[in-house]
C-alpha positions as CSV (number, residue, x, y, z in Angstrom):
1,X,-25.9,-9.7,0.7
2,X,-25.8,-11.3,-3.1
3,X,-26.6,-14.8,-3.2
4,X,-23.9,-16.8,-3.6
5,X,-21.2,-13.8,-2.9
6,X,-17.6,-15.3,-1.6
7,X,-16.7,-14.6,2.1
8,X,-13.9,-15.3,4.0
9,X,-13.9,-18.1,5.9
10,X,-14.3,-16.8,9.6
11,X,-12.6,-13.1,11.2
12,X,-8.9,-14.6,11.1
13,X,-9.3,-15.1,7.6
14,X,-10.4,-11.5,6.9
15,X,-7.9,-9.9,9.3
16,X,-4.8,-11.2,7.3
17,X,-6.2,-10.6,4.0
18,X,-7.1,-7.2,5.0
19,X,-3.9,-6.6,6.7
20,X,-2.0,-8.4,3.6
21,X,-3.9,-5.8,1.4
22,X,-2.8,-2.7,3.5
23,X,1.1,-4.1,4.3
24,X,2.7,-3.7,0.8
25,X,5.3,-1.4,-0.9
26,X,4.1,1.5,1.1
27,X,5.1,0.2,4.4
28,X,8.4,-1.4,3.5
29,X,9.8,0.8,1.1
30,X,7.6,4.3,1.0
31,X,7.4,4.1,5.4
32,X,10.8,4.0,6.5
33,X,12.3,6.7,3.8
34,X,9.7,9.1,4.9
35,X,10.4,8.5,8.3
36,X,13.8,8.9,7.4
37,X,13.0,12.4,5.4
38,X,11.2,14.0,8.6
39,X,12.9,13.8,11.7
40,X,12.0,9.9,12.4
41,X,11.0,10.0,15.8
42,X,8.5,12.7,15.6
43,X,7.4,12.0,12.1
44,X,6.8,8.0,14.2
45,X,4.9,9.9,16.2
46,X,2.5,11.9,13.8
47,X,2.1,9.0,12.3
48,X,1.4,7.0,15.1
49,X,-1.7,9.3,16.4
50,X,-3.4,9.8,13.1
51,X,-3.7,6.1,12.1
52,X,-5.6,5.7,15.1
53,X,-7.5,8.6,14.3
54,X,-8.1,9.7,10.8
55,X,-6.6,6.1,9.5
56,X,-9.1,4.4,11.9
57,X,-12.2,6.0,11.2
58,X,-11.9,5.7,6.8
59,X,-11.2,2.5,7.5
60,X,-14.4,1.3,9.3
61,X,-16.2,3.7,7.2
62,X,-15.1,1.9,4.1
63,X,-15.7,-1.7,5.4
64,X,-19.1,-1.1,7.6
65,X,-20.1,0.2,3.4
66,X,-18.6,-2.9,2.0
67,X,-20.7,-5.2,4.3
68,X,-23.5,-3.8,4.6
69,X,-23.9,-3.1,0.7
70,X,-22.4,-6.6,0.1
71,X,-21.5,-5.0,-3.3
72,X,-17.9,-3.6,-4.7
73,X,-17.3,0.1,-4.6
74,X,-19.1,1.5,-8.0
75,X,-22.5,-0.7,-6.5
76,X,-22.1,0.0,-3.0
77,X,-21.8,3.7,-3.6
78,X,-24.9,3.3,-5.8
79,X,-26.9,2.0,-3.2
80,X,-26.0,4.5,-0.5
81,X,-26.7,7.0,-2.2
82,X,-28.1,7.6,-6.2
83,X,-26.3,10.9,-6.0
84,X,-23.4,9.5,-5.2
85,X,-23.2,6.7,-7.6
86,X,-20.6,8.7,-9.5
87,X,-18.2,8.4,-6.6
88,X,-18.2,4.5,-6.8
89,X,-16.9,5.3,-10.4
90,X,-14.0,7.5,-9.1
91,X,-12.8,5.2,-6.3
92,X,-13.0,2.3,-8.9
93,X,-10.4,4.3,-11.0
94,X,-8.0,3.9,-8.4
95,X,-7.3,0.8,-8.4
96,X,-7.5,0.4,-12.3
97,X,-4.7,3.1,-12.4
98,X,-2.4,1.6,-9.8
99,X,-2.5,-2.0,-10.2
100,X,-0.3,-1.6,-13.6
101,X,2.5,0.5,-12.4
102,X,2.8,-1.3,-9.0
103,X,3.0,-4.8,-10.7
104,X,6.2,-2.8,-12.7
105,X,7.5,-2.4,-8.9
106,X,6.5,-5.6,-8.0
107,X,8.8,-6.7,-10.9
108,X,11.4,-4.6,-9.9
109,X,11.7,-6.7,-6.6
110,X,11.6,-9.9,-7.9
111,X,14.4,-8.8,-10.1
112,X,16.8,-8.0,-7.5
113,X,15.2,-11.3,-4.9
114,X,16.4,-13.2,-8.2
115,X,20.0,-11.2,-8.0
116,X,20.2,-11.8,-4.3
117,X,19.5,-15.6,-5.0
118,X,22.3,-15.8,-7.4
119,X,25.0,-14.2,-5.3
120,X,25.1,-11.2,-6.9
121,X,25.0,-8.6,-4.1
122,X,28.0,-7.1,-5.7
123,X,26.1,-6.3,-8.8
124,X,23.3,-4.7,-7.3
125,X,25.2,-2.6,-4.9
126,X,26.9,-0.8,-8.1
127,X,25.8,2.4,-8.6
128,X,24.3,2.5,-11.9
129,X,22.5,-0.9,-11.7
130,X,18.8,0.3,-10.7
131,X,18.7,2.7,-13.6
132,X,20.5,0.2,-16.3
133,X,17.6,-2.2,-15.4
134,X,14.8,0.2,-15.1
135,X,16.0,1.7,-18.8
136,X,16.4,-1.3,-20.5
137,X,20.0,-1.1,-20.9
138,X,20.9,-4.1,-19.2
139,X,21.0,-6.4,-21.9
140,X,19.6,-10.0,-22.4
141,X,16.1,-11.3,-21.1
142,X,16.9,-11.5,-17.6
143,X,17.7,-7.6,-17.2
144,X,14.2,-6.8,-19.1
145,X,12.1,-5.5,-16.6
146,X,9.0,-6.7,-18.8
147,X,10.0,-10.0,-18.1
148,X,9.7,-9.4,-14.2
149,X,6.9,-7.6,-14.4
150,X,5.0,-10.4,-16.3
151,X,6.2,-13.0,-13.9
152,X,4.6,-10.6,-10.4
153,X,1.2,-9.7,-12.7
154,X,1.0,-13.9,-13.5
155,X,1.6,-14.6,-9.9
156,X,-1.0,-12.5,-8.6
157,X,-3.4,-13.6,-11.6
158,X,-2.7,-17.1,-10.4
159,X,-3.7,-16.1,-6.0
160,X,-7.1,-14.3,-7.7
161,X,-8.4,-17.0,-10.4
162,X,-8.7,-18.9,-6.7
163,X,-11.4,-17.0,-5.4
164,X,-11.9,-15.3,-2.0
165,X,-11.4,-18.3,0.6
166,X,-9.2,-20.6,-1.4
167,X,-7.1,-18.1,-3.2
168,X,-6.7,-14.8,-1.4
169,X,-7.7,-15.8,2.1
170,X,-4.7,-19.2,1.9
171,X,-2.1,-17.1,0.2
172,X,-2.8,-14.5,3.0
173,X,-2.3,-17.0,5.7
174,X,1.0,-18.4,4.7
175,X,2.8,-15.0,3.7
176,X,1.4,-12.5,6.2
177,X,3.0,-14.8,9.0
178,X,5.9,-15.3,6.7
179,X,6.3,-12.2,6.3
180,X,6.0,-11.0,9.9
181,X,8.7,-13.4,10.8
182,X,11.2,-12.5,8.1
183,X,11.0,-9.0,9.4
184,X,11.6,-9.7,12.6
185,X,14.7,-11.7,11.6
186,X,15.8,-8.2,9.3
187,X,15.0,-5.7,11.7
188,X,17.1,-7.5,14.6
189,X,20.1,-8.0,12.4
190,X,19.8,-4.7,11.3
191,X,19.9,-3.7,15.3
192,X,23.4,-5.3,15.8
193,X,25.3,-3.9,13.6
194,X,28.4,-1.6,14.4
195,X,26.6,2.2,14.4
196,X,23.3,0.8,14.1
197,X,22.1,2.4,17.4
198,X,22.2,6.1,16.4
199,X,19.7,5.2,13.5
200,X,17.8,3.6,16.2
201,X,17.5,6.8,18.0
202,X,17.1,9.0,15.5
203,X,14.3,6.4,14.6
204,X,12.2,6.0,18.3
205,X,13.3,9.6,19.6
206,X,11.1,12.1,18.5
207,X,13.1,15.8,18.4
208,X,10.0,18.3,18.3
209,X,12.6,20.8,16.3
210,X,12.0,18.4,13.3
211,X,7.9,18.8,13.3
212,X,6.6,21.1,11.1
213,X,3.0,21.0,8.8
214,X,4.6,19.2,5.9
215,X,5.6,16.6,8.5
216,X,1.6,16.0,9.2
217,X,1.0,16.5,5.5
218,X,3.4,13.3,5.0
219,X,2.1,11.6,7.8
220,X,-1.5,11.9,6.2
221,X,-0.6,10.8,2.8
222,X,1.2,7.7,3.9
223,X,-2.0,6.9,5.7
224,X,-3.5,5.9,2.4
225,X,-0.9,3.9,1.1
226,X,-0.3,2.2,4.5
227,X,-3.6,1.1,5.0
228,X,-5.3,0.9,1.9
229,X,-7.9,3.4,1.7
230,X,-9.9,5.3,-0.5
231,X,-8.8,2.8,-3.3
232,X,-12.2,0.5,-3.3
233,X,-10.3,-2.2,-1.5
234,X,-11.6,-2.1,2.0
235,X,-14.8,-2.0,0.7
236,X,-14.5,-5.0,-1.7
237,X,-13.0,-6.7,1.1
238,X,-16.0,-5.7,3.7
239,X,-18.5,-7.3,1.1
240,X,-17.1,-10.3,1.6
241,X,-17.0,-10.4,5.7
242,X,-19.5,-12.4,7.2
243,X,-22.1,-10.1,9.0
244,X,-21.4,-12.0,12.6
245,X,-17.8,-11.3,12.8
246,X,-16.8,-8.1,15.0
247,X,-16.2,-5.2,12.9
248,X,-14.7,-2.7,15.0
249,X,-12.1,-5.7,16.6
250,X,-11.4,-6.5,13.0
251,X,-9.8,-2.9,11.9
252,X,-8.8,-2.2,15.1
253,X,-6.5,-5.8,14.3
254,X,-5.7,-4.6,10.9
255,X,-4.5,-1.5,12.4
256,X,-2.3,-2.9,14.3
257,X,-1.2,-5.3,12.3
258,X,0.0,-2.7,9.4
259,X,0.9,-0.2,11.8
260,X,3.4,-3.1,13.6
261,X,4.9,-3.9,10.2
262,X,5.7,-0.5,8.9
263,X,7.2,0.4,12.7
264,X,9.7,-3.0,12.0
265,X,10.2,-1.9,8.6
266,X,11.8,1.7,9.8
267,X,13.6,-0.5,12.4
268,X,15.1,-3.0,9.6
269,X,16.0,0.0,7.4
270,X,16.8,3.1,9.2
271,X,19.8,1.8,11.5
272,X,21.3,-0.4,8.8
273,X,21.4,2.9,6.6
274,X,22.8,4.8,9.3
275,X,25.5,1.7,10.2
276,X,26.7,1.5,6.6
277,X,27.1,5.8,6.2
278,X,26.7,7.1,9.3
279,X,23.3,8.5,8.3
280,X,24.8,10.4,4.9
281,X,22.5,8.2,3.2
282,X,19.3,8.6,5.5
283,X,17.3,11.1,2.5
284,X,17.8,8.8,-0.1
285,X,14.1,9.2,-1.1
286,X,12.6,6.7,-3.1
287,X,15.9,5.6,-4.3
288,X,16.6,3.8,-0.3
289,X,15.4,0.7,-1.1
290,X,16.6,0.0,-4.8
291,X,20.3,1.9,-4.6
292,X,20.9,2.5,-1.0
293,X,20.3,-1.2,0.8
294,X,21.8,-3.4,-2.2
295,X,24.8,-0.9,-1.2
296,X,24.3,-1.9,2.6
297,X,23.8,-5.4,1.8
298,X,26.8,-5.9,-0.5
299,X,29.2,-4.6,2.0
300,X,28.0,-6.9,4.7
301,X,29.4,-10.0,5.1
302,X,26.8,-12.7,4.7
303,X,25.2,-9.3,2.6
304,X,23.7,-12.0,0.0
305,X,21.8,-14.1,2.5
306,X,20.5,-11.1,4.1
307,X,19.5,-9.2,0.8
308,X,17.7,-12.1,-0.3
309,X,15.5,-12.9,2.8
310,X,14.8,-8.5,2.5
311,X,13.6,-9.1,-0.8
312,X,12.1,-12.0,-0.1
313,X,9.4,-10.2,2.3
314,X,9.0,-7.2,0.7
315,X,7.7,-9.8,-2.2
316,X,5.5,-11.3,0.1
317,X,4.0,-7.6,1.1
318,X,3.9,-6.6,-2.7
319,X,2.1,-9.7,-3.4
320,X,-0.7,-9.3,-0.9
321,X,-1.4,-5.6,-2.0
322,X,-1.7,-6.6,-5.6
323,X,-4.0,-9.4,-5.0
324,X,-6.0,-6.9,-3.3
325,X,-5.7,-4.6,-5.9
326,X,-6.6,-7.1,-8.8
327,X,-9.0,-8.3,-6.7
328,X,-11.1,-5.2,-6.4
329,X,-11.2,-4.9,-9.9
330,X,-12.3,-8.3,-10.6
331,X,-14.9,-8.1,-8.5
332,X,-16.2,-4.9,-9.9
333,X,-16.4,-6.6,-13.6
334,X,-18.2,-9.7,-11.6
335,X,-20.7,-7.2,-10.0
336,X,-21.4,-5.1,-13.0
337,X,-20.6,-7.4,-16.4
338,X,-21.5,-10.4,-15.2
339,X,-18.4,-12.6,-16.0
340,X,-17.5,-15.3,-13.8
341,X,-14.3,-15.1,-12.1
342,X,-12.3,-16.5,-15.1
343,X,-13.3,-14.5,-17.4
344,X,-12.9,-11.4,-15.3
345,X,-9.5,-12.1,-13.9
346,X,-8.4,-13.1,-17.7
347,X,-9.6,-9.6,-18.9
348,X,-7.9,-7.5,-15.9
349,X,-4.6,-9.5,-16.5
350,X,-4.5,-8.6,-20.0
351,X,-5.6,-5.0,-18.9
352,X,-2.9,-4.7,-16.5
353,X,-0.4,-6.4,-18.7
354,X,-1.1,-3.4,-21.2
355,X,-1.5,-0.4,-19.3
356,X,1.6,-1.5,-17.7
357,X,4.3,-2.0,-20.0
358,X,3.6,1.8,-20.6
359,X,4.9,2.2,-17.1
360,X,7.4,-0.6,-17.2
361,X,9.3,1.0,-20.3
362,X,8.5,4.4,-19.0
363,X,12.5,5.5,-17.9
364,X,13.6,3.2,-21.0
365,X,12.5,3.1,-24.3
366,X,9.0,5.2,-23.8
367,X,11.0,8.0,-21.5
368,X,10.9,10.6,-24.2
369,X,7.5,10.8,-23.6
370,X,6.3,12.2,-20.8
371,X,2.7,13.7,-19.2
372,X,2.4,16.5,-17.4
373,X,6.3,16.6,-17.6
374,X,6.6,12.7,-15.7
375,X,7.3,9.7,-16.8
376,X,4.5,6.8,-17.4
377,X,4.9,5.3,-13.9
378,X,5.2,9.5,-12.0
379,X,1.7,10.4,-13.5
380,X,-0.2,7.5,-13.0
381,X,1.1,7.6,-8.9
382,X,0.3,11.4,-9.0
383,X,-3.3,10.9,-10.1
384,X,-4.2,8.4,-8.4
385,X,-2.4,8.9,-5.2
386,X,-2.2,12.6,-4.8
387,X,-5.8,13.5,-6.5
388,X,-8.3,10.7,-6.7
389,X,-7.7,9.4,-3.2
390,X,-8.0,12.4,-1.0
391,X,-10.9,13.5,-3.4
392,X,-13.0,9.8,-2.7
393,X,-12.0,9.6,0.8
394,X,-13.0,13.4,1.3
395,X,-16.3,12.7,-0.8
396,X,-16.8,9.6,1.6
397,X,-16.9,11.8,4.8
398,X,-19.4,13.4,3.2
399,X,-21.6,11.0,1.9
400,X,-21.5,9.4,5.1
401,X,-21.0,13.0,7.3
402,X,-23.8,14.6,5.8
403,X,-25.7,13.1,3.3
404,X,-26.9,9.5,5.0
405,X,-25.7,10.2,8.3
406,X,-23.2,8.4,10.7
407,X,-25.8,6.2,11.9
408,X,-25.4,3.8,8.2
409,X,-22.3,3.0,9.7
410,X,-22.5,2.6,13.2
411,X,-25.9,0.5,12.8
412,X,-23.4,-1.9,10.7
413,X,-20.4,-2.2,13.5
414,X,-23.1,-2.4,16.0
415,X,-24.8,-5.3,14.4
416,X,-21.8,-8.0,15.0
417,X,-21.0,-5.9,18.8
418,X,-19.7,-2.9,20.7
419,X,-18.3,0.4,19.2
420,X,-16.3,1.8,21.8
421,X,-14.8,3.8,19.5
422,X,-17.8,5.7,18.3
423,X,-17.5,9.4,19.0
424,X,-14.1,9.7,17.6
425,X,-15.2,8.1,14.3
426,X,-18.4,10.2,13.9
427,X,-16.0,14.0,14.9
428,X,-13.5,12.9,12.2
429,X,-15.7,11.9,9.7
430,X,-17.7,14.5,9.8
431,X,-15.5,17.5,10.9
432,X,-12.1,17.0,10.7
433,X,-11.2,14.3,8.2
434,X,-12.7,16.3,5.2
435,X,-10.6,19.6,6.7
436,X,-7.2,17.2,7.1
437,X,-8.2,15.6,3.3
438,X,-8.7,19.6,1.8
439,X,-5.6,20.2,3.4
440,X,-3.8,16.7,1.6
441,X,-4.9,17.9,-2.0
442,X,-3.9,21.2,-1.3
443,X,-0.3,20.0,-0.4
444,X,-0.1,18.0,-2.9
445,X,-1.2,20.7,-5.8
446,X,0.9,23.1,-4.1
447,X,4.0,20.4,-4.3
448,X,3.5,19.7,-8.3
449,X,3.3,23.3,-8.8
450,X,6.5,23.9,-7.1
451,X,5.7,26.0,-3.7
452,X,6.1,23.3,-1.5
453,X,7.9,20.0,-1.1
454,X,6.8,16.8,0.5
């Protein structure tokens, strides 16, 4: 490792970071509504066996690289391999393309905590309110989503410019438990209301009539936004864990950890959805947690109180997966400019910042304009999401499949203990995660040109 390289603090340290990184938007909001979209129960259970599969094995690929290299992802790709250098390049893309667009979401949360704060339940249930605010036709400073999203970019600015141990690793400490707890508190008021226990069967029950392949092909896809992968992150991350600490009991914490909170997540959502409309509302898409839950909250009684704690954790998840996010950038101008962390974090602030507010005035003022027939925000999730990260993560089980050989990565979990889990990770990355990957870009070609829909 680098001289001088930040590291966390010790395994607990790394575990909540990690975990802070992988619980964001895509377990609270993108979890439950596909849960909700394919047959809950069984879509639970797809879900449920692939992220101790597939989700398992990327994910100590990805870190066993990141420690041993001691290097972000354009280095540590570099060093594996020269013929692969180009593949750090790609998987440092991702991160450059979705930390803009999800600080705009970010924003779009602390909008409505703010809303919640202020008693205004009432407004935020009305239909029209989401796309008012997201279009710039709100009026006044406060209903500017630029505003918003300046404030969740400065915030996460402010957790990076910290460092590794005092900034990420502390932050991580107090809001993954925070978190946790505040959705504990959701999920079991969520449980006791009138009609709540239908959603909850729906939810935990899985009906095999439901399963089909774009069930999987969901299940897959979520993998990467649930956990983090393919993005650079995990590797960032792994550079910074201290070669004693166990590797394989690290992810197999993480694991759990995001797996737990996307589970409470369908729990807080999907039976309050189904109490409020008898389940009319369950396919709500996207849309669930900005139109359909300010709708369940504001005709609650106490529906303020409860909206505002929601928002409050989903905050604390968006928070942790942009730090990670930033971070991974910052750490690649670090590694390959040479800045110091001020200068780097000033730079991607003002990057994000700019790339952003193409996203951020994307349904508003900008919408006329459009790529590939989407909006700012649409493309920038397509790319990077639906193309670059099966194509890095397929390239990885390659690399490490093929090229330099599983034994890079075992040699590296076996160096801090045990890797009971060894023959599963060397099948999938070598056989079937690149089939399951081909299979996730296909889908997701097939479903921009029309043919399918996931």
């Amino acid at each position: 490792m680098k001289q001088g390289r930040s590291s966390f603090s010790n395994r607990l340290g790394f575990v909540l970071a990690a975990a802070g990184s992988a619980v964001g938007l895509g377990n609270i909001w993108r979890f439950p509504y596909l849960a909700a979209k394919y047959g809950g129960g069984i879509f639970l259970l797809v879900y449920l066996i692939l992220a101790v599969t597939f989700g398992f094995s990327l994910m100590i690929t990805e870190i066993a690289i990141g420690r041993k290299t001691g290097l972000s992802c354009i280095d540590a790709y570099q060093k594996l391999s020269r013929n692969f250098s180009f593949l750090g390049w790609l998987a440092a893309l991702v991160p450059v393309i979705i930390a803009p667009y999800y600080c705009v979401i970010g924003g779009w949360v602390i909008k409505y905590f703010f809303e919640f704060l202020r008693g205004h339940a009432a407004l935020t249930a009305q239909e029209s309110f989401f796309s008012q605010f997201i279009s710039v036709a709100e009026g006044g400073i406060l209903g500017n989503p630029l505003l918003w999203f300046a404030v969740f970019v400065l915030l996460t600015a402010a957790v990076v410019l910290f460092g590794v141990e005092k900034g990420i690793e502390k932050a991580s400490r107090v809001m993954m438990p925070l978190l946790v707890v505040l959705s504990v508190v959701v999920a079991v008021y969520s449980l006791t209301l009138p009609g709540a226990v239908e959603g909850l069967k729906y939810y935990l029950l899985p009906d095999f009539k439901d399963f089909s392949t774009t069930t999987v092909l969901a299940a897959m896809g979520q993998l990467f936004y649930s956990m983090s992968l393919a993005m650079g992150i995990m590797i960032t991350y792994g550079s910074y864990m201290k070669k004693e600490e166990h590797l394989e009991k690290s992810v197999g914490q993480i694991e759990v950890f995001d797996t737990a909170i996307a589970f409470i997540a369908g729990l807080m959502i999907i039976p309050a959805v189904f109490a409020f409309s008898g389940g009319a509302d369950i396919n709500a898409g996207p849309g669930l947690m900005f139109v359909t839950l300010p709708r369940v909250f504001g005709s609650m009684t106490g529906g303020n109180v409860i909206g505002m704690v929601f928002f409050l954790l989903v905050l604390f998840a968006a928070l942790t997966s942009s730090i990670s996010l930033m971070e991974t950038v910052v750490s690649m101008c670090m590694d390959r400019l040479h800045w110091n962390r001020k200068v780097s974090v000033l730079a991607v602030t003002v990057g994000i910042l700019a790339l952003g507010t193409l996203s951020c005035l994307g349904y508003g003022p900008l919408s006329a304009v459009t790529v590939l027939g989407m909006a700012f925000l649409d493309f920038f999730d397509f790319i990077s999401n639906s193309i670059l990260m099966p194509v890095v993560a397929f390239l990885t089980c390659i690399l490490v499949g093929h090229v330099v050989g599983t034994k890079v990565v075992s040699d590296e979990v076996e160096a801090s203990g045990s890797f009971r889990r060894k023959k599963l990770f060397e099948v999938m990355i070598r056989w079937i995660a690149p089939v399951c990957l081909v299979v996730i870009l296909a889908g997701e070609i097939l479903k921009i040109l029309g043919v399918i829909s996931i």
